[in-house]
C-alpha positions in Angstrom: 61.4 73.2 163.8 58.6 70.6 163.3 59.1 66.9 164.0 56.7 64.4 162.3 56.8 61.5 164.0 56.1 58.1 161.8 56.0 54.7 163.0 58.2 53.3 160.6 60.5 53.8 157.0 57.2 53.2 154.6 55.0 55.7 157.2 58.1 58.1 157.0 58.5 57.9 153.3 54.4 58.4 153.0 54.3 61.5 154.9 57.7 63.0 153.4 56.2 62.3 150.3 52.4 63.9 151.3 55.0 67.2 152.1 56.0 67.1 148.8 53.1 66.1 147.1 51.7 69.2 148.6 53.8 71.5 147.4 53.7 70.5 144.3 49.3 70.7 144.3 49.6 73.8 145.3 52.7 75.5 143.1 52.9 73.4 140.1 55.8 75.3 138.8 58.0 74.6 142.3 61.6 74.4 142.6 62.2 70.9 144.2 65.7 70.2 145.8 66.3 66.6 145.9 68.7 64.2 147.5 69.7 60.5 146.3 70.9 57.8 148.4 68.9 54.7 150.2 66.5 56.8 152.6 64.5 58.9 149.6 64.1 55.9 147.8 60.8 55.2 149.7 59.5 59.0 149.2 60.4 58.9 145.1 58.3 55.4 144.8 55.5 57.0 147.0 55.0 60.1 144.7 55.3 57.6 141.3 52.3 56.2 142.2 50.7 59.5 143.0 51.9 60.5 139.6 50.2 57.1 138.4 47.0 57.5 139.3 46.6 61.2 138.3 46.9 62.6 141.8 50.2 64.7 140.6 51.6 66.4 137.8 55.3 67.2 137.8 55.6 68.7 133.8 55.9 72.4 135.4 58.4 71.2 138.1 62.0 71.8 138.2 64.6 69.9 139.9 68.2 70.6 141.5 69.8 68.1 142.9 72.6 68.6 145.9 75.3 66.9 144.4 76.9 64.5 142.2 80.3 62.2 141.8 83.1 64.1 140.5 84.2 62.2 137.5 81.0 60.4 136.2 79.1 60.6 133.7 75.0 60.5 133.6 75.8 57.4 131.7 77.7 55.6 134.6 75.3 53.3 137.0 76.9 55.1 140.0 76.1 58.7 138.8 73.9 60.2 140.8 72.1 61.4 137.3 71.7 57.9 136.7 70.1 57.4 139.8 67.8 60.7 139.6 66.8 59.0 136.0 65.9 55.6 137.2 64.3 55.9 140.7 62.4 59.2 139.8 62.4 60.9 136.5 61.5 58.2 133.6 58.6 57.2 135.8 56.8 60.9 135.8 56.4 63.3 133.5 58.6 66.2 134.3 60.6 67.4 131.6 64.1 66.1 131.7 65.3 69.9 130.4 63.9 71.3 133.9 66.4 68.0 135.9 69.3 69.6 137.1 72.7 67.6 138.8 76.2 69.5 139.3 78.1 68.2 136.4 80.4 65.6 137.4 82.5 65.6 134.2 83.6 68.8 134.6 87.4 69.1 135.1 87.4 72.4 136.3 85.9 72.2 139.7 85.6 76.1 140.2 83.6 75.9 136.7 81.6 73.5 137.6 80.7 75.4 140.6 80.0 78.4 139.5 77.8 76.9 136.7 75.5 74.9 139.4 75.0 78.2 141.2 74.1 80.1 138.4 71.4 77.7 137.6 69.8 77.8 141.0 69.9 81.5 141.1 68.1 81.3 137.5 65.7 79.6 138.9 64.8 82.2 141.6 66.2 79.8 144.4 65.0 76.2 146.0 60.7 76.3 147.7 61.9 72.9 149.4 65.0 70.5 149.5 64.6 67.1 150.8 67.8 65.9 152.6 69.1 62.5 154.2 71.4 62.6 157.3 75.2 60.9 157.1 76.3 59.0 160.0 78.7 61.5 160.8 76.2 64.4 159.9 76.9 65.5 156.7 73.9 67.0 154.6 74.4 66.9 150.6 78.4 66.0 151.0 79.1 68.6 153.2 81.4 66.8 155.5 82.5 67.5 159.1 84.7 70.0 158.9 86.4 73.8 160.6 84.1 76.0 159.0 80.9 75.5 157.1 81.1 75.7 153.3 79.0 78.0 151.9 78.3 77.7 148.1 78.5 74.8 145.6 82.3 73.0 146.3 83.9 70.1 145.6 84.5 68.2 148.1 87.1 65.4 149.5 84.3 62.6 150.8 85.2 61.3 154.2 86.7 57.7 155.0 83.1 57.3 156.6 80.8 58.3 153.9 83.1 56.0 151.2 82.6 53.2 153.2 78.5 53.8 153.6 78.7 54.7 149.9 81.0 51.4 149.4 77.5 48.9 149.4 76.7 51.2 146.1 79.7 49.9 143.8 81.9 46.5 143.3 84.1 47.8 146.3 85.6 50.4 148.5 88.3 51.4 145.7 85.9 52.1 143.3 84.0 55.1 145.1 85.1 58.4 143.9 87.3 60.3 146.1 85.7 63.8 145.4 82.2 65.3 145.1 80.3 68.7 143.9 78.1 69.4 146.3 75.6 72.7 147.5 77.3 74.2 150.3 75.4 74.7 153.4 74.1 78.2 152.6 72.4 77.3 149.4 70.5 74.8 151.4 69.9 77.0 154.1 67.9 79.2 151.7 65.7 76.8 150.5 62.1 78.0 151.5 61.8 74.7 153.5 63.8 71.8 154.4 62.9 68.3 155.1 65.2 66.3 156.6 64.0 62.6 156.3 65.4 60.2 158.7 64.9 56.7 159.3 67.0 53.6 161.6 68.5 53.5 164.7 71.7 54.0 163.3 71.1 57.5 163.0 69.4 57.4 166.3 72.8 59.5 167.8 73.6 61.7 164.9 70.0 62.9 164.6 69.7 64.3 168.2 73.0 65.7 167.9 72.4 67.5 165.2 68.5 68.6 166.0 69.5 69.5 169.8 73.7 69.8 170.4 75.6 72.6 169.7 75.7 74.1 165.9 79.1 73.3 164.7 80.5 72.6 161.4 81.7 69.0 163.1 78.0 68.3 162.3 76.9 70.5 159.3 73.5 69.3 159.8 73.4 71.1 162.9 73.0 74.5 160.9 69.7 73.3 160.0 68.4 74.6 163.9 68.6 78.0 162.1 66.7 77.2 159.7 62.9 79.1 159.9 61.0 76.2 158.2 62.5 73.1 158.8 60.6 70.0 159.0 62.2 66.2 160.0 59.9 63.3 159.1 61.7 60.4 161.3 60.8 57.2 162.4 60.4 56.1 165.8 63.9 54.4 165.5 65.3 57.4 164.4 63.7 59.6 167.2 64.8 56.4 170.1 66.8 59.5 171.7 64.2 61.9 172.0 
């Protein structure tokens, strides 16, 4: 495990993005596994201007991202497609044929599932997936839980992560109740993870699940196993260390 250590969110977001940046230098035709949310918002506008000013090229890159609403469309504002589209993609040019989301209009969850998996695995598998941290742990919308999903699933989203989830739509009632998500052991065979962290409010949650016991209670405890993980936190973030 390597922690970086940033002074604040824009100093996190610089140096997540300098990871990625990397990678994407040095293996133009990466696999990037990417996360939506508030915290990556910082990382996406860091590697647009990159992109802007030549420094990167992302039209070789593909994309997976961890999960998406059950029920809406790329279409809907509160998509996580329409979030991938309008923080990241329309501002570089990878090719929106190599973007990949779950597909949140599928009614059969177990088709839906089996279809995101097969395109990772035709992809050859994930060289890094960036990941924020829930308040109570969850990574992608793996949720606490008794045992630690493995593959993509759909998912019943926790009273906690609708109402940090709630800021993103009219109100609490309108949040989906369900999610696809990649189960823990997709993630955990990414090549590398980064786990980008920033705010006090995560201050607990982070050292719990960097230093307490692995349990499913905290799924982003399994990252400890993980050979190449990296966390790029800010000092709020790391208060507990």
């Amino acid at each position: 495990m390597r922690i970086i250590k940033c002074r604040d969110y824009e100093d996190m977001s610089r140096k997540a993005a300098n990871l990625i940046g990397a990678l994407v230098t040095g293996r133009p035709d990466c696999v990037l596994g990417l996360a939506t949310g508030s915290t990556p918002l910082g990382i996406y506008a860091s590697l647009i201007r990159r992109y802007e000013s030549g420094d990167l090229d992302f039209s070789a890159v593909k994309s997976v991202n961890l999960d998406e609403y059950r029920g809406l469309g790329e279409q809907d504002p509160q998509s996580y497609r329409y979030y991938m589209r309008e923080n990241f993609f329309r501002h570089i040019n990878i090719r929106p044929e190599n973007t990949h989301l779950p597909d949140g209009l599928e009614p059969d969850s177990e088709k839906a599932c089996a279809d995101y998996d097969a395109v990772i695995a035709s992809m050859g598998g994930v060289d890094l997936q960036l990941l924020g941290l829930g308040h109570d742990g969850h990574i992608g919308f793996n949720e606490p839980n008794d045992f630690f999903d493995k593959e993509t699933h759909c998912v019943d989203l926790a009273p906690m992560t609708i109402e940090a989830n709630k800021r993103f739509f009219a109100s609490a009632d309108e949040v989906p109740r369900q999610a696809y998500t990649m189960g823990i052991a997709a993630i955990m065979r990414a090549g590398c993870v980064l786990l980008a962290v920033s705010g006090k409010d995560k201050a607990q949650i982070l050292k719990e699940a960097l230093t307490g016991p692995v349990t499913p209670r905290v799924p982003a405890s399994a990252l400890q196993f993980h050979p190449h993980l990296i966390v790029a936190a800010d000092a709020d973030a790391l208060s507990l260390f």
